[in-house]
KEZA-193754 format. One record per residue (C-alpha): residue number from 1; residue in three letters; x, y, z. Coordinates in steps of 0.02 Angstrom, whole numbers, plus 50000, padded with zeros to 5 digits. Example, Ala and Ser with C-alpha at 12.3 -4.5 7.8 and 13.67 -1.06 7.14 Angstrom:
<nodes>
<node><num>1</num><residuo>ALA</residuo><X>50615</X><Y>49775</Y><Z>50390</Z></node>
<node><num>2</num><residuo>SER</residuo><X>50684</X><Y>49947</Y><Z>50357</Z></node>
</nodes>
This chain:
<nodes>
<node><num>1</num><residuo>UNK</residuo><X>43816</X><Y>52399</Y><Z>52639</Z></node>
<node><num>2</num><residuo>UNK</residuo><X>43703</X><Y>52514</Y><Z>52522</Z></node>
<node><num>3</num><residuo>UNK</residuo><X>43709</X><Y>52671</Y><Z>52609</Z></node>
<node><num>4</num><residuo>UNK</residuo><X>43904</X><Y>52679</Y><Z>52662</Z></node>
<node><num>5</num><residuo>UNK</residuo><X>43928</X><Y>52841</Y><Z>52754</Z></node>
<node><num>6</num><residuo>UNK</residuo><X>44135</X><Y>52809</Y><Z>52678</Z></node>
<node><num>7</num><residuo>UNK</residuo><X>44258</X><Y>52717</Y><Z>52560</Z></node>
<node><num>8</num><residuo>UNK</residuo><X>44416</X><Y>52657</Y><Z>52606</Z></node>
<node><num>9</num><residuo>UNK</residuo><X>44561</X><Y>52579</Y><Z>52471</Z></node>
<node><num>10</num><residuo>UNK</residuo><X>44639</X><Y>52436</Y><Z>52542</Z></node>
<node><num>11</num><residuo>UNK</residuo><X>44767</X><Y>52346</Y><Z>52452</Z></node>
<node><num>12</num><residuo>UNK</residuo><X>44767</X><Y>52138</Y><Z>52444</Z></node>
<node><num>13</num><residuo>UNK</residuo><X>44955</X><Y>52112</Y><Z>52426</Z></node>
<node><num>14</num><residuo>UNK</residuo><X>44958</X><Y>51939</Y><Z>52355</Z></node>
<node><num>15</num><residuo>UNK</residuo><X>45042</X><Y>51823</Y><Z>52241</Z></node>
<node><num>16</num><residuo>UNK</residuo><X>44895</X><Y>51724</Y><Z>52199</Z></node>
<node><num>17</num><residuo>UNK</residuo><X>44799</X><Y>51870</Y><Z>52106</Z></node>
<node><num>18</num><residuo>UNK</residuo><X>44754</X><Y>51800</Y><Z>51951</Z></node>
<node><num>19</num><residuo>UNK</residuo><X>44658</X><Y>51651</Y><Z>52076</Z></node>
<node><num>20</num><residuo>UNK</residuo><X>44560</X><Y>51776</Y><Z>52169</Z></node>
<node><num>21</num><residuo>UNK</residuo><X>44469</X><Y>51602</Y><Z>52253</Z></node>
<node><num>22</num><residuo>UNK</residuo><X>44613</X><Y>51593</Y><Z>52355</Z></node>
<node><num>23</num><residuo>UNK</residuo><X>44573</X><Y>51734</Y><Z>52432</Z></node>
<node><num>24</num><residuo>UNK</residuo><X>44380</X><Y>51717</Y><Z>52433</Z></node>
<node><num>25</num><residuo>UNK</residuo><X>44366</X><Y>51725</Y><Z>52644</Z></node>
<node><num>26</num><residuo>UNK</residuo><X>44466</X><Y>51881</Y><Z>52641</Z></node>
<node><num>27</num><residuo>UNK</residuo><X>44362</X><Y>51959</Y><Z>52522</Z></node>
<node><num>28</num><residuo>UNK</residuo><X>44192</X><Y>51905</Y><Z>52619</Z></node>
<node><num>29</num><residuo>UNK</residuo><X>44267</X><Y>51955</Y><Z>52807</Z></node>
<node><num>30</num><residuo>UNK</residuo><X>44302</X><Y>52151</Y><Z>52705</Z></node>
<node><num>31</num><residuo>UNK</residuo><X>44112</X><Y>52147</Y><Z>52670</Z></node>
<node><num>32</num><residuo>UNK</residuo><X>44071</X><Y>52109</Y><Z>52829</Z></node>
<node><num>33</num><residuo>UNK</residuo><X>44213</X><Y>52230</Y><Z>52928</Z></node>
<node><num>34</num><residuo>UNK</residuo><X>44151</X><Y>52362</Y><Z>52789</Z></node>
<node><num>35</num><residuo>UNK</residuo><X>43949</X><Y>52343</Y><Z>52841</Z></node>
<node><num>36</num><residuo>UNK</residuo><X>43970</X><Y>52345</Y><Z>53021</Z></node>
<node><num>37</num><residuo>UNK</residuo><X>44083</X><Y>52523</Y><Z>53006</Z></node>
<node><num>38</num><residuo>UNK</residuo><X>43967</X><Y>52586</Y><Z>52871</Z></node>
<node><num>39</num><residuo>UNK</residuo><X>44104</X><Y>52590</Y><Z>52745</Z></node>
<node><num>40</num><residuo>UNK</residuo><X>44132</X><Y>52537</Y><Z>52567</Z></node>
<node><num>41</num><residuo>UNK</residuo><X>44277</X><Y>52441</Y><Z>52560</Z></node>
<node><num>42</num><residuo>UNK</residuo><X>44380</X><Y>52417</Y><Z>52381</Z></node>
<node><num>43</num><residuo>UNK</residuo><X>44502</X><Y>52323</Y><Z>52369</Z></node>
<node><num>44</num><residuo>UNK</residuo><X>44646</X><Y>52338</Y><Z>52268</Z></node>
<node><num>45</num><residuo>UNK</residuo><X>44732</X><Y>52188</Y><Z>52192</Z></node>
<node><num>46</num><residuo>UNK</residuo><X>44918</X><Y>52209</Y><Z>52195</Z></node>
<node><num>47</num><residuo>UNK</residuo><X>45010</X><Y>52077</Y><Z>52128</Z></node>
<node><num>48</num><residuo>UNK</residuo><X>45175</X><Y>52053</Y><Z>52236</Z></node>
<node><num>49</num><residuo>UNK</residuo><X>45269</X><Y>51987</Y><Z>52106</Z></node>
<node><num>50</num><residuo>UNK</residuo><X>45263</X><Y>52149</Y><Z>52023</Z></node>
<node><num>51</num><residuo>UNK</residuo><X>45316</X><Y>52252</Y><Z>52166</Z></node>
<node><num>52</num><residuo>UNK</residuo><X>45511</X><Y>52328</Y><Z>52170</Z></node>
<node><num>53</num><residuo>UNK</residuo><X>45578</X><Y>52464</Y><Z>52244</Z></node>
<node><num>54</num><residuo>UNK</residuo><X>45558</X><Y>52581</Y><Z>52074</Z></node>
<node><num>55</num><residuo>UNK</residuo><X>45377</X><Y>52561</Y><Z>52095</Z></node>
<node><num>56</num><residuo>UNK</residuo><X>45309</X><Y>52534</Y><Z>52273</Z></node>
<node><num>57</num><residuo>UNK</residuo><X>45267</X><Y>52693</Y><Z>52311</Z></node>
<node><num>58</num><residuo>UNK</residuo><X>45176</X><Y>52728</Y><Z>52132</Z></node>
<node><num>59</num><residuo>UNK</residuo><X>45080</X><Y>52566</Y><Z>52161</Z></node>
<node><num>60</num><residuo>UNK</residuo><X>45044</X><Y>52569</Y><Z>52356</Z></node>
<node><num>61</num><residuo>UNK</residuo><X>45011</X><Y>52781</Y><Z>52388</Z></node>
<node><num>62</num><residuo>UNK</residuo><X>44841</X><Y>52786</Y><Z>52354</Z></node>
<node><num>63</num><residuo>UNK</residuo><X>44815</X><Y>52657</Y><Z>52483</Z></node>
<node><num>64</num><residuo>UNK</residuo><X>44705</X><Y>52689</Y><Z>52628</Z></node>
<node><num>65</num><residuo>UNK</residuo><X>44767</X><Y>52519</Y><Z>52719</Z></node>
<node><num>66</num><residuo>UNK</residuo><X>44870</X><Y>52370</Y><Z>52676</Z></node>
<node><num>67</num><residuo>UNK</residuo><X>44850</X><Y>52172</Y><Z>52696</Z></node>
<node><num>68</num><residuo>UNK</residuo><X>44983</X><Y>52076</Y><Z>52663</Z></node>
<node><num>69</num><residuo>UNK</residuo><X>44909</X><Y>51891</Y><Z>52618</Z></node>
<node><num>70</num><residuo>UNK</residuo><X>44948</X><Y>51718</Y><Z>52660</Z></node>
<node><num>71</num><residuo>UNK</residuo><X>45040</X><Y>51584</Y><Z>52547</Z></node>
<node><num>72</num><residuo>UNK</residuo><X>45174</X><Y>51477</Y><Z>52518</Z></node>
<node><num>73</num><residuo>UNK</residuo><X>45346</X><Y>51499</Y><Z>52426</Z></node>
<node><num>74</num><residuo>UNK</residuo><X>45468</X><Y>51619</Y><Z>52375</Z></node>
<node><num>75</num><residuo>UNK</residuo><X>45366</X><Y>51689</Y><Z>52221</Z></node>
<node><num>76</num><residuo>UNK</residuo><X>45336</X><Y>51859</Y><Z>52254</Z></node>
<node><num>77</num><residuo>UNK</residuo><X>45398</X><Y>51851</Y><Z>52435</Z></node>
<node><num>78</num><residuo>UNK</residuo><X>45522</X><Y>52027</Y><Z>52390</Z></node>
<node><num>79</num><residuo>UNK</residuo><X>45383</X><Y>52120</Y><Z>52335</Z></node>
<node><num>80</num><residuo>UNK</residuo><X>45285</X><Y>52071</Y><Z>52499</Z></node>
<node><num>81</num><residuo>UNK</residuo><X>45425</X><Y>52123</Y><Z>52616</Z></node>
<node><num>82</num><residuo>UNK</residuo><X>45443</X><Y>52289</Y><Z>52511</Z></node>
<node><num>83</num><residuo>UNK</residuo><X>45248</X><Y>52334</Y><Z>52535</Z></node>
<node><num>84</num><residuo>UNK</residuo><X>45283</X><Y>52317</Y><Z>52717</Z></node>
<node><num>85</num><residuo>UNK</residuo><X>45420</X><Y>52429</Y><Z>52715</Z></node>
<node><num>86</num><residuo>UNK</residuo><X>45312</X><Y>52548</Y><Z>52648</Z></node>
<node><num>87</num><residuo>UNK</residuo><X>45166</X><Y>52532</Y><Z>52794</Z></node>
<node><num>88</num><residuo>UNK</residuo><X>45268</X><Y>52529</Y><Z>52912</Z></node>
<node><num>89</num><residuo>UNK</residuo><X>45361</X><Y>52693</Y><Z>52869</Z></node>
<node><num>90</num><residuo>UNK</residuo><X>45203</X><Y>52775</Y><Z>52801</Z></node>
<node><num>91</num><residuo>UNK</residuo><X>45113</X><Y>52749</Y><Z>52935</Z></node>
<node><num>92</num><residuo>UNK</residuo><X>44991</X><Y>52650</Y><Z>52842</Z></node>
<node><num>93</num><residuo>UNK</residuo><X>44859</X><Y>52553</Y><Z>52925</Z></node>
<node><num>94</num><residuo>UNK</residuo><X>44939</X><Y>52366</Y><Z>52896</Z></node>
<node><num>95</num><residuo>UNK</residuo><X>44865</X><Y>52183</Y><Z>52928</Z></node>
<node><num>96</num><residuo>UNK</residuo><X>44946</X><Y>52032</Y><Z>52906</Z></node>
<node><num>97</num><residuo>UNK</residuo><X>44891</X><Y>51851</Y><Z>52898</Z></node>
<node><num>98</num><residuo>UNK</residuo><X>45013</X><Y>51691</Y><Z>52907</Z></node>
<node><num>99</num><residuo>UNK</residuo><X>45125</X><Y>51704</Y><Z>52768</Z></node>
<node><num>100</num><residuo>UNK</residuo><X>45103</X><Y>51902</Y><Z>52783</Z></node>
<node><num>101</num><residuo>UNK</residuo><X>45150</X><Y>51901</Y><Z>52986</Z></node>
<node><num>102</num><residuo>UNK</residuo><X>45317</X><Y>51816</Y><Z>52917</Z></node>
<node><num>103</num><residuo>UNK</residuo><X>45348</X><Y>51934</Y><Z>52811</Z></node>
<node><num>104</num><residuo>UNK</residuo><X>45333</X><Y>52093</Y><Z>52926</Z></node>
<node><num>105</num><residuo>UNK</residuo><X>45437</X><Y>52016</Y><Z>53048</Z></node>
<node><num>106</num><residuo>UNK</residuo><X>45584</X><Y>51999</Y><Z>52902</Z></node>
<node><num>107</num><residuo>UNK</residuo><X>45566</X><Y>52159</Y><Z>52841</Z></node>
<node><num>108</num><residuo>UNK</residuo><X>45590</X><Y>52237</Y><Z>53028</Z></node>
<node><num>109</num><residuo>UNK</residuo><X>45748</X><Y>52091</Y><Z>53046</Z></node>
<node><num>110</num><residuo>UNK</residuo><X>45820</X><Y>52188</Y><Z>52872</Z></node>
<node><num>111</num><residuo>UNK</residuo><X>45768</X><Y>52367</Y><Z>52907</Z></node>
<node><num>112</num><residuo>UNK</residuo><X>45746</X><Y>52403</Y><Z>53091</Z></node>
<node><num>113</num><residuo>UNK</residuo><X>45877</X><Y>52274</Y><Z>53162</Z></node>
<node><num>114</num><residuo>UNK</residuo><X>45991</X><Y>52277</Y><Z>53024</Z></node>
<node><num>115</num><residuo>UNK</residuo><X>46010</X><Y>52079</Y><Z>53022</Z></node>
<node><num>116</num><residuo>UNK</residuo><X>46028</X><Y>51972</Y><Z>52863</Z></node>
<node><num>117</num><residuo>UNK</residuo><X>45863</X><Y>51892</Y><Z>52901</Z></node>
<node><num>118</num><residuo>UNK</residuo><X>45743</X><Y>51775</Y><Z>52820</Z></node>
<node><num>119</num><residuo>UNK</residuo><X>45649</X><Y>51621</Y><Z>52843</Z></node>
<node><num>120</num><residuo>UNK</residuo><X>45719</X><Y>51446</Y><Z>52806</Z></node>
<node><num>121</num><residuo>UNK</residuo><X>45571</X><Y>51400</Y><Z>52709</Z></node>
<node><num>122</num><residuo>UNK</residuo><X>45654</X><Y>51511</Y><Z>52582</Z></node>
<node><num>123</num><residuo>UNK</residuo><X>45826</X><Y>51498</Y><Z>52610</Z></node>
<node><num>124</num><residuo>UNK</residuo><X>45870</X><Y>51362</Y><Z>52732</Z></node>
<node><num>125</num><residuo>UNK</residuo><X>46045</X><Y>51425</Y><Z>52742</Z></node>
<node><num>126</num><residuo>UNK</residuo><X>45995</X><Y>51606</Y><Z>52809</Z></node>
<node><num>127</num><residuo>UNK</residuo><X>46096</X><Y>51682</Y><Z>52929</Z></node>
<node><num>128</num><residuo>UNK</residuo><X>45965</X><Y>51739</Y><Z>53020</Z></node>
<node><num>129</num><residuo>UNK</residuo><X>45811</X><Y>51617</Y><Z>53033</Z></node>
<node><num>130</num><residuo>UNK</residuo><X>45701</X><Y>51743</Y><Z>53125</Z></node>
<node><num>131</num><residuo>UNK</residuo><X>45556</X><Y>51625</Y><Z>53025</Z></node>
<node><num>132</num><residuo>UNK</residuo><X>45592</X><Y>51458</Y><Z>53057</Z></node>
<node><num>133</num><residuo>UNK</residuo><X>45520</X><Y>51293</Y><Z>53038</Z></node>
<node><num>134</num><residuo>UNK</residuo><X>45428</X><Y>51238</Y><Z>53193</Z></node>
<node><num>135</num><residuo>UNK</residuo><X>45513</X><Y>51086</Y><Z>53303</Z></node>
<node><num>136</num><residuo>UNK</residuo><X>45358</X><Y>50972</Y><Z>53282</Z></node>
<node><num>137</num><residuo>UNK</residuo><X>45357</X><Y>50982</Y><Z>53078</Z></node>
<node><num>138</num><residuo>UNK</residuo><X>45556</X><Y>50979</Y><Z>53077</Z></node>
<node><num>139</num><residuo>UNK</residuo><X>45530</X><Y>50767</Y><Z>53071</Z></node>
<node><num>140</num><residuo>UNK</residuo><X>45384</X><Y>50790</Y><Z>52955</Z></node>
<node><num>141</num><residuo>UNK</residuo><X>45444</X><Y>50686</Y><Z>52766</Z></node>
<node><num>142</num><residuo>UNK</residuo><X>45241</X><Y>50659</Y><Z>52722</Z></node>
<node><num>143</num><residuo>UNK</residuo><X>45196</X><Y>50849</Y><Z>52681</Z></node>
<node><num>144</num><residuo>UNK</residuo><X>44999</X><Y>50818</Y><Z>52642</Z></node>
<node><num>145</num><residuo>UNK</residuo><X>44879</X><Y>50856</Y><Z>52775</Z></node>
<node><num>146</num><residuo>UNK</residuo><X>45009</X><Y>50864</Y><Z>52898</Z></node>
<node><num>147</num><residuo>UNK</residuo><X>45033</X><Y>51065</Y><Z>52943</Z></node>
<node><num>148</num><residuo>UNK</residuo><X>44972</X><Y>51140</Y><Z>53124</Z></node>
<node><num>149</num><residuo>UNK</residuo><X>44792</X><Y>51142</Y><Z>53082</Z></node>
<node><num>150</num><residuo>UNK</residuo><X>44630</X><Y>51175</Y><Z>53180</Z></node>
<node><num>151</num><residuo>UNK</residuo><X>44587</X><Y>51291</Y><Z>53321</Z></node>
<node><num>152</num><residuo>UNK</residuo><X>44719</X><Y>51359</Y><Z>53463</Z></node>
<node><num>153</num><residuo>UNK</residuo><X>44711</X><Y>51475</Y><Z>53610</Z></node>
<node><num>154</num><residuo>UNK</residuo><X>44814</X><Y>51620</Y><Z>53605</Z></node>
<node><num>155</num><residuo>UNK</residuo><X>44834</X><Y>51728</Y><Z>53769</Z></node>
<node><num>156</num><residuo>UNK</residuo><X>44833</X><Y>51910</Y><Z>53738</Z></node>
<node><num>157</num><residuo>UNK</residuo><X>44967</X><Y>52039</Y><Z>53818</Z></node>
<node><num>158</num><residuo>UNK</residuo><X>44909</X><Y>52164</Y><Z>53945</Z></node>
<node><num>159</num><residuo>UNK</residuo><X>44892</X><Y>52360</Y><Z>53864</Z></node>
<node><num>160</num><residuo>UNK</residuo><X>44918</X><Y>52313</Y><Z>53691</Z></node>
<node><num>161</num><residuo>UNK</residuo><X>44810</X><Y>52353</Y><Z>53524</Z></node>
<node><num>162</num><residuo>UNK</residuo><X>44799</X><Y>52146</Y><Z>53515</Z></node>
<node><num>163</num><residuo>UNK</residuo><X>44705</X><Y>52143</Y><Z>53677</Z></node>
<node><num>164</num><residuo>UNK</residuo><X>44587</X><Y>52308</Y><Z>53630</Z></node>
<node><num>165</num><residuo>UNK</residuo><X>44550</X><Y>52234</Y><Z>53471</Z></node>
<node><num>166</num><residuo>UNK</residuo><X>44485</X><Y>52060</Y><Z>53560</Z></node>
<node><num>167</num><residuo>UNK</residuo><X>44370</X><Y>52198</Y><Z>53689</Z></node>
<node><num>168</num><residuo>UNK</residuo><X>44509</X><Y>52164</Y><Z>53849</Z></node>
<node><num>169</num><residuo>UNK</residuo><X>44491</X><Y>51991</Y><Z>53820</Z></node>
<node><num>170</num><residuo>UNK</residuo><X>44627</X><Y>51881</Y><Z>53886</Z></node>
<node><num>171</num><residuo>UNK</residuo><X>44631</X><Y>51720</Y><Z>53801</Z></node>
<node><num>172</num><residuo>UNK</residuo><X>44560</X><Y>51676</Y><Z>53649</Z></node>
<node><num>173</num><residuo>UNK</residuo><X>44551</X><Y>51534</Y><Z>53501</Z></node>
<node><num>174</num><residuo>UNK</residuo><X>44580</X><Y>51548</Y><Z>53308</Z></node>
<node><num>175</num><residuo>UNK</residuo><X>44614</X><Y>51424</Y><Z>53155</Z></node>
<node><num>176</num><residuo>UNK</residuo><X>44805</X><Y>51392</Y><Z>53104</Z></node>
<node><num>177</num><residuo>UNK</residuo><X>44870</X><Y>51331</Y><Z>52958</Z></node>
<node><num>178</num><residuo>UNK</residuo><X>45060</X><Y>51343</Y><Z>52914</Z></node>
<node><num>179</num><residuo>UNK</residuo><X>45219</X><Y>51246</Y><Z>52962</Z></node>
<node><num>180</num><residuo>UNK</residuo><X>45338</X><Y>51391</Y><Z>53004</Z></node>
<node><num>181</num><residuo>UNK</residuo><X>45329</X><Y>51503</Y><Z>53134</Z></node>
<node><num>182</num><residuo>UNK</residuo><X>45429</X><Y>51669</Y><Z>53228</Z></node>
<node><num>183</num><residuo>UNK</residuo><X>45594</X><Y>51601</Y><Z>53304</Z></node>
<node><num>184</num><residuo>UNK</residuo><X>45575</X><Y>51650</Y><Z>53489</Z></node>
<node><num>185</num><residuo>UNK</residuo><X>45773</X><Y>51661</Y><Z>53485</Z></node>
<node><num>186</num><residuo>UNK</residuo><X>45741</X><Y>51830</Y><Z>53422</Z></node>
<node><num>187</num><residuo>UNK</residuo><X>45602</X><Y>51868</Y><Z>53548</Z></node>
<node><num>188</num><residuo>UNK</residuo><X>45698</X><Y>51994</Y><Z>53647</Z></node>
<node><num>189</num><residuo>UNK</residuo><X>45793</X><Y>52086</Y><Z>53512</Z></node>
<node><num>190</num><residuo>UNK</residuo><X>45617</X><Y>52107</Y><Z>53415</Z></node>
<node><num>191</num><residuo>UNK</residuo><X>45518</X><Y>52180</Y><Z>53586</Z></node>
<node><num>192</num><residuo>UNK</residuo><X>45646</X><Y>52287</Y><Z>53628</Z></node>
<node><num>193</num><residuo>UNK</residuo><X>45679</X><Y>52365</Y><Z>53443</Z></node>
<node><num>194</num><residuo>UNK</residuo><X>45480</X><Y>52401</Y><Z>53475</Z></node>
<node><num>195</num><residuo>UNK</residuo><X>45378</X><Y>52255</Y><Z>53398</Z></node>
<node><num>196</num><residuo>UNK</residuo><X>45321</X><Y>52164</Y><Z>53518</Z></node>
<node><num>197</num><residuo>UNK</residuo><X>45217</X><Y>51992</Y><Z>53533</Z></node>
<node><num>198</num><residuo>UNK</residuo><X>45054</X><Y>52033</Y><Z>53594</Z></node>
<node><num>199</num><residuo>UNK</residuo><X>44986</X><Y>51851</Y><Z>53565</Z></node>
<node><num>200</num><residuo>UNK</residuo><X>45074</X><Y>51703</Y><Z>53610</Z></node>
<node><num>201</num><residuo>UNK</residuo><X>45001</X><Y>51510</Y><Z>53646</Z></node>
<node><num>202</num><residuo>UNK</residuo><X>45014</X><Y>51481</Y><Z>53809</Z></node>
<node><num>203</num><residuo>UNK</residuo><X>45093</X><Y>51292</Y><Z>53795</Z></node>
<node><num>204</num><residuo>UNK</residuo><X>45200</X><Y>51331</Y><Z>53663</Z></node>
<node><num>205</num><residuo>UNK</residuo><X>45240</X><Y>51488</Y><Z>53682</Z></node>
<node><num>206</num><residuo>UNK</residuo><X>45216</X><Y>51506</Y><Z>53491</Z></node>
<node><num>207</num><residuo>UNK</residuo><X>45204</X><Y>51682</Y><Z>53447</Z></node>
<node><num>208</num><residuo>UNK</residuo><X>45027</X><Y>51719</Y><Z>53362</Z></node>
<node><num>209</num><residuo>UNK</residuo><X>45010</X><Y>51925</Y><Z>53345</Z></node>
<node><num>210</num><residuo>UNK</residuo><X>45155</X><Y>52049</Y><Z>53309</Z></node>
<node><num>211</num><residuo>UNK</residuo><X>45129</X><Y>52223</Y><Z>53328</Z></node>
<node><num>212</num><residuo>UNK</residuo><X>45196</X><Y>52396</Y><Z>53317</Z></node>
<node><num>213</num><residuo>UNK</residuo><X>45202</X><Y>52500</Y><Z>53475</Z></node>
<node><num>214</num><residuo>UNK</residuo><X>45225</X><Y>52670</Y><Z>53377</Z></node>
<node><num>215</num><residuo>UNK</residuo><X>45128</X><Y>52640</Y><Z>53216</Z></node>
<node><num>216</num><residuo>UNK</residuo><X>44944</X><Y>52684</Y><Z>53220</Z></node>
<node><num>217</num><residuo>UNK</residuo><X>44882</X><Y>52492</Y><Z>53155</Z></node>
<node><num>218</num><residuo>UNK</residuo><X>45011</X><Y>52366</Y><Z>53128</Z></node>
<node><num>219</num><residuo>UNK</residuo><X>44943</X><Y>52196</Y><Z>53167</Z></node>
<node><num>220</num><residuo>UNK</residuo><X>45027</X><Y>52028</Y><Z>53099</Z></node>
<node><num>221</num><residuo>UNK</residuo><X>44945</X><Y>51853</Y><Z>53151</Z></node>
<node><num>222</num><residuo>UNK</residuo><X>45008</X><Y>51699</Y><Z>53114</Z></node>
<node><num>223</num><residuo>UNK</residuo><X>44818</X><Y>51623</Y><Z>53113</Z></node>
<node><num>224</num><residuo>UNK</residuo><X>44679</X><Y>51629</Y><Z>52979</Z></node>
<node><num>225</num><residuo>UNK</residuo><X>44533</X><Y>51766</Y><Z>53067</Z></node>
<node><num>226</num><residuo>UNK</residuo><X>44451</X><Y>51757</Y><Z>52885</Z></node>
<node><num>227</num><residuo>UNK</residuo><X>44387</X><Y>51615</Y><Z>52932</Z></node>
<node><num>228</num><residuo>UNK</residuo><X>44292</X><Y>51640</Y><Z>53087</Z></node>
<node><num>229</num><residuo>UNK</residuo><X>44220</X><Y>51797</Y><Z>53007</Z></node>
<node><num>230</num><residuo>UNK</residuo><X>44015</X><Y>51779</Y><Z>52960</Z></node>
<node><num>231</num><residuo>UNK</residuo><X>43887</X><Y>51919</Y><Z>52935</Z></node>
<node><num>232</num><residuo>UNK</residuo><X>43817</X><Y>51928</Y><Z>53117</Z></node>
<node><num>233</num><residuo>UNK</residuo><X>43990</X><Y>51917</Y><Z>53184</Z></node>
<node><num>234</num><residuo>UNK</residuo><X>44135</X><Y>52006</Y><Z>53085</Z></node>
<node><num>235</num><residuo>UNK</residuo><X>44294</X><Y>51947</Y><Z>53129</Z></node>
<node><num>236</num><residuo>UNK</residuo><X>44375</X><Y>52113</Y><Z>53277</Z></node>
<node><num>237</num><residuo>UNK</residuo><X>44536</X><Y>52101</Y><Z>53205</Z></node>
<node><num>238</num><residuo>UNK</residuo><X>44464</X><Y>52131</Y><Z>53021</Z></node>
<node><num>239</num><residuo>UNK</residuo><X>44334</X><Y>52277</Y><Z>53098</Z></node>
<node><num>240</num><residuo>UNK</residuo><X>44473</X><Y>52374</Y><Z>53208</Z></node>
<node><num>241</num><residuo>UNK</residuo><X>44574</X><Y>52358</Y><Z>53031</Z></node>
<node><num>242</num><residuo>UNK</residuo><X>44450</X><Y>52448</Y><Z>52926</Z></node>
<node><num>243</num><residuo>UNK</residuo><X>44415</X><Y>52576</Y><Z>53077</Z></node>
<node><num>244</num><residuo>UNK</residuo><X>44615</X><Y>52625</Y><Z>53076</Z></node>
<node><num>245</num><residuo>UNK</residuo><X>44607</X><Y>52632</Y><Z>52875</Z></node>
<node><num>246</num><residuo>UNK</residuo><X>44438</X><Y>52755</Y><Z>52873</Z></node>
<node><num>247</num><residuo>UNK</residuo><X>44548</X><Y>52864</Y><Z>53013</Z></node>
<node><num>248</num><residuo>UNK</residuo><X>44680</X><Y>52862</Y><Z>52881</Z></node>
<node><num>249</num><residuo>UNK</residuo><X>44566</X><Y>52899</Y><Z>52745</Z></node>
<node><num>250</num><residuo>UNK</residuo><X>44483</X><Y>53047</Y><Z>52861</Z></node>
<node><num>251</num><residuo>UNK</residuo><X>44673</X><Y>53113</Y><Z>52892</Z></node>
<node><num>252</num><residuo>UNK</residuo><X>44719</X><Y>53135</Y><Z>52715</Z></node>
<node><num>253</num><residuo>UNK</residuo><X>44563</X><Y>53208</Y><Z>52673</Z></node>
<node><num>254</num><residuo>UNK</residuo><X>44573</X><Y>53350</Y><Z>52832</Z></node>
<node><num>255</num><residuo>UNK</residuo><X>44759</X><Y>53388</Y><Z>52771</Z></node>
<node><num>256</num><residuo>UNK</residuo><X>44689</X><Y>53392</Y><Z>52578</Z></node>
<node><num>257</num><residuo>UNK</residuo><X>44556</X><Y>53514</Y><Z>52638</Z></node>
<node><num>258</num><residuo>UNK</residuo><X>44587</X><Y>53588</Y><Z>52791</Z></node>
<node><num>259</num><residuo>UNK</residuo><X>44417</X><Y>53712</Y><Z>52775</Z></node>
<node><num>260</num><residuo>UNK</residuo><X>44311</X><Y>53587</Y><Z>52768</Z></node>
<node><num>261</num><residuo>UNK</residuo><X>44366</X><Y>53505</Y><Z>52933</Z></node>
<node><num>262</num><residuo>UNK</residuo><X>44353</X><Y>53675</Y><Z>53012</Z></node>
<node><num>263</num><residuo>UNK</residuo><X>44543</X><Y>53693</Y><Z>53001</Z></node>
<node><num>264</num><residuo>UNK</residuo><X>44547</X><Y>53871</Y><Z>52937</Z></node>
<node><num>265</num><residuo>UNK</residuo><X>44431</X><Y>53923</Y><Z>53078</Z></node>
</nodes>
């Protein structure tokens, strides 16, 4: 942490910026991702709200990766699916947790599928609920205290960057906490457009990771790793994050100045 052989610029896409507790475990599992790869890690507070197509690209280019945060609500939700858009056709390392899984899946309904897509905890009416509220909370009238909470398994897909990222594990357990969840209506359409569920419970079927297949890092979970991640043990997802963002980091720097990398050789 003192002696960081790099620095990488991630952005914290988030509508909550002005509380930064609410994102306190995210900050702490960056410190611990950025020790264990010998990297400083800044993070950039963009506030999502803020975010529209006139600005993205001023406000996301000097990015070295991208996590899109968890929440609740439409506030901001636009700006979220825009900075998305921008990873995934930058090729910027992206990570996104609950709120911020949801949103990568919409903005590859809207831009990759070409579907009116959203989820109904939004806009109920949506053509296209490709986020949708899951069966057990549908009968749910008592919000508090009543979300899928607590640890679940997830089993892990065979030759995906899910399963390299968990060491070839395959089956595993995180924390949840959220009521909506991919609609596995639009499982097929989704894998075969190229994202792909690489994590799925195995009782439910819920779908738990997203991923690219041609992106170099683009990860959405719809589970909390923050929250497993401690000092002695970062959280993989959060380590294999920071790794793809110093490669990024490395990339621009070769193309920047190519004699230095031994390019003019």
């Amino acid at each position: 942490m003192k002696y960081p052989k790099a620095k990488v610029n991630i952005g914290l896409i988030g509508k909550y910026i002005e509380l930064q507790d609410a994102y306190k475990s995210i900050l702490e599992a960056f410190v611990h991702a950025g020790a264990i790869n010998e990297c400083k890690v800044d993070v950039i507070n963009i506030h999502s709200e803020f975010i529209t197509e006139a600005n993205v690209e001023e406000k996301l280019s000097g990015l070295d990766g991208l996590l899109v945060a968890p929440g609740f609500g439409h506030r901001g939700i636009e700006g979220k699916i825009l900075a998305v858009k921008y990873a995934r056709e930058n090729r910027l390392p992206f990570f996104g947790i609950c709120l911020g899984m949801q949103m990568s899946v919409i903005e590859f309904g809207r831009n990759v599928l070409h579907l009116d897509a959203h989820s109904t905890e939004m806009d109920p009416n949506t053509p296209n609920p490709v986020i949708d509220l899951m069966d057990e909370q549908k009968k749910v009238t008592a919000k508090g205290g009543t979300m899928r909470l607590g640890s679940y398994p997830c089993d892990l897909k065979d030759g995906t960057l899910a399963k390299s990222i968990y060491s070839g594990a395959s089956n595993i357990t995180e924390r949840h906490r959220h009521r909506w969840e991919f609609n596995n209506k639009y499982l097929d359409q989704y894998s075969n457009a190229g994202m792909i569920a690489s994590g799925t419970n195995p009782e439910s079927k819920l779908v738990e990771i997203v991923e690219l297949r041609d992106h170099p890092f683009f990860v959405g979970v719809q589970y909390h790793p923050e929250l497993k991640s401690t000092v002695e043990s970062p959280h993989p997802v959060f380590v294999s994050f920071i790794n793809a963002a110093k490669a990024f980091a490395e990339k621009k720097t070769a193309v920047r100045n190519p004699k230095l990398h031994g390019e003019a050789i």
